[in-house]
Backbone as ProteinMPNN parsed JSONL, in Angstrom:
{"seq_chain_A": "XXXXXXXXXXXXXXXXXXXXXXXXXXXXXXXXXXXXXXXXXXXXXXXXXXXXXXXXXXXXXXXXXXXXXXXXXXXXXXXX", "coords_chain_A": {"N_chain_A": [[20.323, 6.312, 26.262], [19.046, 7.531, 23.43], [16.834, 6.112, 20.959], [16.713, 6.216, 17.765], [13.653, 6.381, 16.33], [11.493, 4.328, 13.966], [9.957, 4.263, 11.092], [6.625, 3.309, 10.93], [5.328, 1.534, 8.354], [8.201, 0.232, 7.558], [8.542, -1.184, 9.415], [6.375, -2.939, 9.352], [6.642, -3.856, 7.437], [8.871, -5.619, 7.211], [8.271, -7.313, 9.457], [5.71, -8.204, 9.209], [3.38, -10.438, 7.653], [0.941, -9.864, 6.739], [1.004, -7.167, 5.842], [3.085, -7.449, 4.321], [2.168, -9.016, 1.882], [-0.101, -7.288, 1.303], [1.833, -5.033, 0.459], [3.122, -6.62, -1.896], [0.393, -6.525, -3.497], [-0.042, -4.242, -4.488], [2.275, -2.906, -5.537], [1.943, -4.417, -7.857], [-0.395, -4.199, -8.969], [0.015, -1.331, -9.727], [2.293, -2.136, -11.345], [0.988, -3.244, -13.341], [-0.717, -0.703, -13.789], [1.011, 0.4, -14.613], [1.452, -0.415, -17.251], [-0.733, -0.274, -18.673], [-0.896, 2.73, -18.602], [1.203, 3.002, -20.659], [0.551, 2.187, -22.98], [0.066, 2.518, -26.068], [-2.159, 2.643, -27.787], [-5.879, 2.249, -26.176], [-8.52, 0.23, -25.38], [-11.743, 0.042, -24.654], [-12.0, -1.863, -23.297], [-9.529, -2.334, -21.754], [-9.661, 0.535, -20.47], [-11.775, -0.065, -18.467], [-10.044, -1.601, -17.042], [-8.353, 0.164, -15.761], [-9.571, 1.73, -14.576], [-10.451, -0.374, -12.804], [-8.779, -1.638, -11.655], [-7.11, 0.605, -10.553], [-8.962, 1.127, -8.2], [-8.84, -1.228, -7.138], [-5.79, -0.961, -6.351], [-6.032, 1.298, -4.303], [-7.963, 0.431, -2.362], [-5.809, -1.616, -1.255], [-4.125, 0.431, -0.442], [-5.543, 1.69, 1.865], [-5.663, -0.391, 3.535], [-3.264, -1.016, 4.238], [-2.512, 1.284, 5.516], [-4.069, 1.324, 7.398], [-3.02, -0.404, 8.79], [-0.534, 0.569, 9.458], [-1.224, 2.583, 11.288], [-2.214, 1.457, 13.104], [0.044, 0.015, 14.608], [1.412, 2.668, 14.706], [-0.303, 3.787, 17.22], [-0.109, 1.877, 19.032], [2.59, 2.107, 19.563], [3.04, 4.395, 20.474], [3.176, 6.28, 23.296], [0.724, 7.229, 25.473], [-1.278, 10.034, 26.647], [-1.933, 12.151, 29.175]], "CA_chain_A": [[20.602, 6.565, 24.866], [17.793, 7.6, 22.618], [16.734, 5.063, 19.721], [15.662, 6.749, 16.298], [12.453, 5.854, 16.205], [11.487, 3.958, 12.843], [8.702, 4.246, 10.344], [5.679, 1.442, 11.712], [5.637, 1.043, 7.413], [9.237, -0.116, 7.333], [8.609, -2.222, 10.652], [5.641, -4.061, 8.878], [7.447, -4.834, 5.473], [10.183, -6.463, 7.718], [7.718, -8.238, 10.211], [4.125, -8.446, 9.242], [2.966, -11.044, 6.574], [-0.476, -9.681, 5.948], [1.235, -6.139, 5.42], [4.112, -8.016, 2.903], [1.169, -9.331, 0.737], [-0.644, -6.085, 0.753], [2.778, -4.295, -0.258], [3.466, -7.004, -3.296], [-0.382, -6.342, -4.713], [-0.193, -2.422, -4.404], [3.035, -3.161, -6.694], [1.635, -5.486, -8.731], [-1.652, -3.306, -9.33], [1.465, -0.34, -9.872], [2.884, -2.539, -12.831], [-0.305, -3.204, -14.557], [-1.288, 0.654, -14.754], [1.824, 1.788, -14.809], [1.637, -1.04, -18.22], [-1.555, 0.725, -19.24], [-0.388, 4.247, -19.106], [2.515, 3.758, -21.346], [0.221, 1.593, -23.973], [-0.107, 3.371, -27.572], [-3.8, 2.683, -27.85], [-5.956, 2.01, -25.157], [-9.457, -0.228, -25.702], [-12.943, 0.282, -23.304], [-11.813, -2.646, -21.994], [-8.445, -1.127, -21.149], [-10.148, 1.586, -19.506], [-12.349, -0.101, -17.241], [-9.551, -2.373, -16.246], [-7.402, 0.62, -15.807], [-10.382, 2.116, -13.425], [-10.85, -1.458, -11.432], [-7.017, -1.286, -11.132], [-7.045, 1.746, -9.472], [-9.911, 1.352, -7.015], [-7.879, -2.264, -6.112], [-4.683, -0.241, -5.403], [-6.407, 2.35, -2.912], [-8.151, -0.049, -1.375], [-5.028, -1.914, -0.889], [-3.4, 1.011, 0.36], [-6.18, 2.005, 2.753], [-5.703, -1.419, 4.181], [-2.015, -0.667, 4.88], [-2.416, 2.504, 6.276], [-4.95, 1.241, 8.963], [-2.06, -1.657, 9.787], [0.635, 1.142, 9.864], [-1.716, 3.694, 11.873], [-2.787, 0.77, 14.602], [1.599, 0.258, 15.489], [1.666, 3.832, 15.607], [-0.799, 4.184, 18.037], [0.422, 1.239, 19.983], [3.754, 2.277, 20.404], [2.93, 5.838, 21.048], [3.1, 6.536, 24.813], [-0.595, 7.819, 25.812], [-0.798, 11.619, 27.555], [-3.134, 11.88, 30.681]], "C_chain_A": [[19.282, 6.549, 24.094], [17.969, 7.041, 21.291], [16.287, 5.884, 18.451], [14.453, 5.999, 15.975], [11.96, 5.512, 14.126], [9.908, 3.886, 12.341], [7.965, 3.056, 10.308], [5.571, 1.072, 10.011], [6.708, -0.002, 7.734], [8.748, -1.424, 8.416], [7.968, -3.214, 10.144], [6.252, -4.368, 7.481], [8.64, -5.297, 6.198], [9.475, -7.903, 8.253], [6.276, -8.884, 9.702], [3.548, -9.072, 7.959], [1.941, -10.378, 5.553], [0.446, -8.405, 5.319], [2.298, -6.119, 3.894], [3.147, -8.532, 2.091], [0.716, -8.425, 0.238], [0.442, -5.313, -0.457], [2.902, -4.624, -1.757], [1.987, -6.721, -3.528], [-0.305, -5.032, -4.979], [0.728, -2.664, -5.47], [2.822, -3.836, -7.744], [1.02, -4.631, -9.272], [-0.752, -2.102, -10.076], [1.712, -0.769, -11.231], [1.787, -1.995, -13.553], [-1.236, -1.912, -15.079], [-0.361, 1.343, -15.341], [1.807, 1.092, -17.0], [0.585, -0.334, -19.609], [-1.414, 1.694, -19.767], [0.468, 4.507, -19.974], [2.117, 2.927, -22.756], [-0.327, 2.57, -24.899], [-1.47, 3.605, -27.497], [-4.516, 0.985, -26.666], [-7.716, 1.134, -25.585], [-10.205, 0.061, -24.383], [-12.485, -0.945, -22.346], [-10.074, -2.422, -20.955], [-8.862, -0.64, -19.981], [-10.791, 1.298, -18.356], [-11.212, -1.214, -16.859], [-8.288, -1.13, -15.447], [-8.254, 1.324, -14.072], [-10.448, 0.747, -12.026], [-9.67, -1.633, -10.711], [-6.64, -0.454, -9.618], [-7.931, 2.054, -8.28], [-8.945, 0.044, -5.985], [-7.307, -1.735, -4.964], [-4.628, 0.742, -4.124], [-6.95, 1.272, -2.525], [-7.125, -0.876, -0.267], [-3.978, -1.083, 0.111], [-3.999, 1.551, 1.561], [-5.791, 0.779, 3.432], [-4.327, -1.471, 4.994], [-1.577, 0.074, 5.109], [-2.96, 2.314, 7.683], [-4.017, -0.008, 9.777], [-0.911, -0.204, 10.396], [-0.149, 2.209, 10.933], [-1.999, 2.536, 13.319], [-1.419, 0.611, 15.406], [1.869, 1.43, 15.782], [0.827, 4.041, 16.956], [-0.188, 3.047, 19.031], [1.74, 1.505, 20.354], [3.823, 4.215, 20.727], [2.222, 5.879, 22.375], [1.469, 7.808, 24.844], [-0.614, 9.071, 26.637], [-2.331, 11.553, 28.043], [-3.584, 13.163, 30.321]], "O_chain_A": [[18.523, 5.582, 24.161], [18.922, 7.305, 20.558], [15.072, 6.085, 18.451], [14.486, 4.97, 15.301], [12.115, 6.352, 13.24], [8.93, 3.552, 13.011], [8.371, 1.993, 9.838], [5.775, -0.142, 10.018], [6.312, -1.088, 8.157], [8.659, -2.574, 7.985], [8.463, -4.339, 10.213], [6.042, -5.307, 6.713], [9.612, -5.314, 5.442], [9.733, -9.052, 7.895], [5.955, -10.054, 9.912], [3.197, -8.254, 7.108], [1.927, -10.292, 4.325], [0.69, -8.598, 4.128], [2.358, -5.358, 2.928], [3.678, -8.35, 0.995], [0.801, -8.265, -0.979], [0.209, -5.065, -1.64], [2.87, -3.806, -2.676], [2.294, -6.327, -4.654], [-0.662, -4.807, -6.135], [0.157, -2.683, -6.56], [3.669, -3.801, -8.636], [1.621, -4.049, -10.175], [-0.993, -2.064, -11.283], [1.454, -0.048, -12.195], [1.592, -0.92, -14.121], [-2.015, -1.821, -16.029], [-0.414, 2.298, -16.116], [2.065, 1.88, -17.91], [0.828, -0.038, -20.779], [-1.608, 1.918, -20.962], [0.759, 5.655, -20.308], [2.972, 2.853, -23.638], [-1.146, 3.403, -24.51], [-1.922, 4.701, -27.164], [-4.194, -0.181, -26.441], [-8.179, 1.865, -26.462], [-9.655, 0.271, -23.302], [-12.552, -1.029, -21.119], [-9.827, -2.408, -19.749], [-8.643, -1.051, -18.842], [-10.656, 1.978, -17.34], [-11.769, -1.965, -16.058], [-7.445, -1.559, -14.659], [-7.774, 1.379, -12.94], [-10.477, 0.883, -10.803], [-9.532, -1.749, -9.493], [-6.231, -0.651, -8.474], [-7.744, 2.996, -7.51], [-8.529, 0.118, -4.829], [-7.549, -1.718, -3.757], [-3.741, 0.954, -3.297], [-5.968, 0.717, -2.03], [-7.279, -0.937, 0.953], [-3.283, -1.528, 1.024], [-3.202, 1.935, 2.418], [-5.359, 1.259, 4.48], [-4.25, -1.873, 6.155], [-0.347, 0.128, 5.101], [-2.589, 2.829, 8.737], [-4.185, -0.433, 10.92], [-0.595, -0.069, 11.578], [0.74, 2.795, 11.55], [-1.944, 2.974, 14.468], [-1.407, 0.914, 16.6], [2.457, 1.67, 16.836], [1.49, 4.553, 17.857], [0.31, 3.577, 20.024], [2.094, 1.148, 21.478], [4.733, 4.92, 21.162], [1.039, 5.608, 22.576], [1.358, 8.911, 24.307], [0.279, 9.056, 27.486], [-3.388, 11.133, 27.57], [-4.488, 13.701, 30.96]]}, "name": "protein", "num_of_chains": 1, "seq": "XXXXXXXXXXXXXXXXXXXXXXXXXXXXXXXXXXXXXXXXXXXXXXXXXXXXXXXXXXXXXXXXXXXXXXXXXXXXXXXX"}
């Protein structure tokens, strides 16, 4: 019987601590621009928090791309 194979994301937001921390700051970082973007008037300091924000959140998500890209490769069967 063949298994539906499941998204290594989903697998690590069930199992993987470090990857459940990453997830809540990416969301967190998420609020606080999404809090930005919808503020009337915006101050320089705004702006560069809106920029440090957004370098966070990619880095955060680079970090949980290279967790979800290392289970894919481990459970992907190797070709000779």
């Amino acid at each position: 019987m063949a298994s539906i194979a499941r998204n290594p994301r989903d697998l690590l937001l069930e199992s993987d601590a470090t990857y459940q921390h990453l997830a809540a700051q990416h969301g967190k970082y998420e609020a606080e621009l999404h809090k930005i973007a919808t503020s009337q008037f915006l101050s320089s300091e705004d702006l560069l928090e809106e920029i440090k924000l957004k370098k966070l959140k990619l880095h955060v998500k680079d970090e949980m791309e290279q967790l979800a890209s290392r289970i894919r490769r481990q459970s992907t069967p190797h070709s000779q």
